[in-house]
N, C-alpha and C positions, 0 to 999 in steps of 0.2 A: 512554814514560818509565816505570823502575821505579819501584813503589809499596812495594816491601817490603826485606827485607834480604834473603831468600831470594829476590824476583826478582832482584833485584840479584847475586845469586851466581850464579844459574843465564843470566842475560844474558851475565856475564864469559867464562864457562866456554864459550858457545855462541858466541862471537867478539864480544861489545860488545852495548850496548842497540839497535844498528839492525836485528838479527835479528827486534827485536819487530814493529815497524815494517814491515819486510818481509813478515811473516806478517798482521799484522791490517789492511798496509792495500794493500801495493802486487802483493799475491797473490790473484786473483777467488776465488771461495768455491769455487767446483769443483776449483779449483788447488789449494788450502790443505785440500780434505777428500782429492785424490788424495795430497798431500803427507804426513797425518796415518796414511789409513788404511795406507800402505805402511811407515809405521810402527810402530802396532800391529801388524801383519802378523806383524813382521819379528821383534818383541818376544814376541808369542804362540809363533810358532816355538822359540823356544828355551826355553817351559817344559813340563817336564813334569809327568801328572799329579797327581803329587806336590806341586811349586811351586801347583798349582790350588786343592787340597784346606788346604795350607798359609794359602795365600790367604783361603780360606773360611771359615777358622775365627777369621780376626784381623781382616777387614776388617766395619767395622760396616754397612756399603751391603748386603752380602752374607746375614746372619745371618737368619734367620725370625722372624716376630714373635713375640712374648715371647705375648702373649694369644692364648688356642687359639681359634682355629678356629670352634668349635660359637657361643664365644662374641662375636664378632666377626658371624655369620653373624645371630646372633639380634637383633644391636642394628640392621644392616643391612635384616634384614627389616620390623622396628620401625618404625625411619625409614619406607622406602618404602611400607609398609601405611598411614602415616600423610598420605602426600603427594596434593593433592588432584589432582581428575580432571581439573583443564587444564593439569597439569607432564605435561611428554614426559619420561620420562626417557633419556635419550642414554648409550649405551656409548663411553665418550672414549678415545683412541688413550693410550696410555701416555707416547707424547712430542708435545712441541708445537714451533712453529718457534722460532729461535733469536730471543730477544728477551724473547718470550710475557710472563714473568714480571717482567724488568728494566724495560723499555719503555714498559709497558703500566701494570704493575701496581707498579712502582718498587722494585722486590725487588732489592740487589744481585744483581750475576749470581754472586758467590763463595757464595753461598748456593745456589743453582742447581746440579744433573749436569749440566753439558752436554757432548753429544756429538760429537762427531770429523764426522759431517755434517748439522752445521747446524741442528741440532733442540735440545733440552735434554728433560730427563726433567719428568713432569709433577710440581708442586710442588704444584699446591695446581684441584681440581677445575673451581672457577670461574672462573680465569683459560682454559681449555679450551674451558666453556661458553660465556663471554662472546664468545669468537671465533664459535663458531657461533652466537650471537643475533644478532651483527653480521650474518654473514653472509646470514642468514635477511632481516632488516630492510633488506638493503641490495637485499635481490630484493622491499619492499616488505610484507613480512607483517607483518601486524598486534600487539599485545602479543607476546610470545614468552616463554612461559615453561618453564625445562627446567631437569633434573633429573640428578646420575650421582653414583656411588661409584666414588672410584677411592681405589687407593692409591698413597700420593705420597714422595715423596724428598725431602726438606732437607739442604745441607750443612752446615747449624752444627749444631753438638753440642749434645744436652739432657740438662737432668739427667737423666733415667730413661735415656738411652744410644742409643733406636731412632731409626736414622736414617729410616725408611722407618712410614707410619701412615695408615690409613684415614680418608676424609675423606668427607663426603656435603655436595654443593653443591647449591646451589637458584640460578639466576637467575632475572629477569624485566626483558626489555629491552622498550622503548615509544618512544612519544611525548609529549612534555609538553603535557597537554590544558589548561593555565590553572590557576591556585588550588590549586598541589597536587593535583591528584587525584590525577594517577599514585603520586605519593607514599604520599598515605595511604590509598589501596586496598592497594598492594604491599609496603607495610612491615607490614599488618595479617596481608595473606593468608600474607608469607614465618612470620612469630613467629608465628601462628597451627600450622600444617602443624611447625617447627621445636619447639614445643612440647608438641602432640601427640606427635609424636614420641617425643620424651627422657620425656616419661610412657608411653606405650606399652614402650619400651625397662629403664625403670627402677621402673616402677610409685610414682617418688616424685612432687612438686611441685617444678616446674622456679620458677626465680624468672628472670628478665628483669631487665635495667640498663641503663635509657635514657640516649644522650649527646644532649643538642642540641648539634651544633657550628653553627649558624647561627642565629640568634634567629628567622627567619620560617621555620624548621621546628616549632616549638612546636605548630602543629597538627597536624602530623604525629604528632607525639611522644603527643598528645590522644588523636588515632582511635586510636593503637596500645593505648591504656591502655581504653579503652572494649570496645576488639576483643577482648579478652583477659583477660573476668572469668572470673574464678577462677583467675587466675595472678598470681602476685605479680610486682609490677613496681613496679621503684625507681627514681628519678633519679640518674644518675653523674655529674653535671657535671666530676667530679676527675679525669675517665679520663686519662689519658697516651697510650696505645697507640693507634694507629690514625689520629692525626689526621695532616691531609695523604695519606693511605692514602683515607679514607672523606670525603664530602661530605656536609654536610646535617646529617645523622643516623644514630647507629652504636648498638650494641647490644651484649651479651654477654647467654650463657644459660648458666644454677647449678644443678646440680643437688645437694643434698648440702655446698654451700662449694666445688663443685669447678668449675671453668671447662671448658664442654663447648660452645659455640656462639658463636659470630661474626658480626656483619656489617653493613649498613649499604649505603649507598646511593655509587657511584663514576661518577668520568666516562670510564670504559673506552670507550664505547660512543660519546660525543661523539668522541674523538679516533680512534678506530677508525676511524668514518664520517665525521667533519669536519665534524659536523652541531652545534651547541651544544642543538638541539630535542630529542635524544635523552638519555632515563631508563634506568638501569640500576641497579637493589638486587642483590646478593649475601649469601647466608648459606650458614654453613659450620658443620658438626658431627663430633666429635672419635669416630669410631668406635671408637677404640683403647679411649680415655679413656673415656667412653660403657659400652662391655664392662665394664669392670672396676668399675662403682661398682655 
């Protein structure tokens, strides 16, 4: 069924709203990507480089990042000088399968690149990661903690314009050992390394905003604040963002007044594996944003 007025124009046009239907559901996936790619194909074919270069200059997916280089590179090395000795860090494929983000992580997928076979562009580092903790845990391994910079694609528009920004993830997938432990070990160790960090990178005092969203995380939220002296750390109870997103307990990291870190604790990893015993924290840092303060 169309959901817009531009689907709805573009259903008309292509013979009625059962053309959707036909593609998304009564066409196997190999079918509908031989169907898509002989499409592009066919559409590549008739531009030339001129149409390419035209493209390039107006399409925001396309354009380079606005922040150079040297300095992107240095908030990069910052971060990972700062990450302790038992994060792997993992070099992640640039796309993930089709779902990854919507699915898993409840991201609409119109916010999502996704591509013509079956995969979508990566959005957002730790959803990538999280799949390989899975899959690690699911061959039996022990805590699993790892680490990548990638940069990532979003399709909603922001105010500053760049569709496309540097991200540095951290996971740490486990076991639930009773009374919180997992918790307030790995909420400690992620703010700890994420904090380091953004002071390594910016030479300022990062400040921390704790949410409890579950009242028997409270100690959770305790270890974090003990873990973490000499960092300023406040209470958010006001947050809005993130809940339903994050379980338990979430976070954001300030450096400046400026919002540069993410994250909190999800059940990717229960529904991944179908296991409810399975712990999974994520945290995320703005390399873009990070660079330029």
């Amino acid at each position: 069924m169309a959901d817009s007025p531009a689907l709805d124009r573009v259903l008309r046009r292509a013979g009625g709203p059962g053309v959707l239907d036909v593609l998304a559901k009564a066409l196997p996936g190999a079918d509908l990507t031989t169907l898509l790619l002989a499409v592009f194909r066919s559409r590549a074919a008739r531009l030339a480089p001129a149409d390419v270069l035209r493209r390039y200059l107006e399409d925001r997916f396309a354009a380079p990042a606005a922040v150079p280089f040297a300095a992107l590179r240095r908030a990069e090395d910052a971060l990972l000088a700062a990450l302790p000795p038992a994060f792997e860090p993992v070099a992640l494929s640039p796309v993930a399968p089709l779902g990854t983000h919507s699915a898993v992580a409840t991201v609409d997928q119109n916010k999502i690149l996704t591509t013509v076979r079956g995969t979508e562009v990566a959005a957002d580092p730790t959803n990538g990661l999280a799949l390989e903790a899975a899959r690690r845990r699911a061959a039996s391994a022990p805590d699993v903690r790892l680490a990548a910079v990638q940069r990532v694609v979003r399709g909603q528009r922001f105010a500053a314009g760049a569709a496309h920004f540097g991200l540095f993830g951290l996971v740490t997938a486990g076991r639930d050992t009773g009374d919180l432990a997992f918790e307030r070990r790995h909420s400690a160790e992620h703010l700890q390394a994420v904090t380091s960090g953004v002071r390594r990178a910016t030479d300022r005092r990062p400040e921390v905003r704790l949410t409890v969203l579950q009242e028997r995380f409270a100690p959770v939220a305790a270890a974090v604040r003990e873990a973490l002296a000499g960092v300023h750390v406040t209470d958010d109870p006001d947050r809005s963002s993130g809940r339903g997103y994050y379980t338990g307990l979430c976070f954001k990291v300030f450096v400046a007044g400026v919002e540069v870190g993410d994250g909190g604790f999800t059940d990717w990893t229960q529904r991944l594996l179908g296991n409810r015993k399975e712990r999974l924290i994520i945290s995320g840092v703005g390399v873009d944003r990070l660079a330029t303060i």
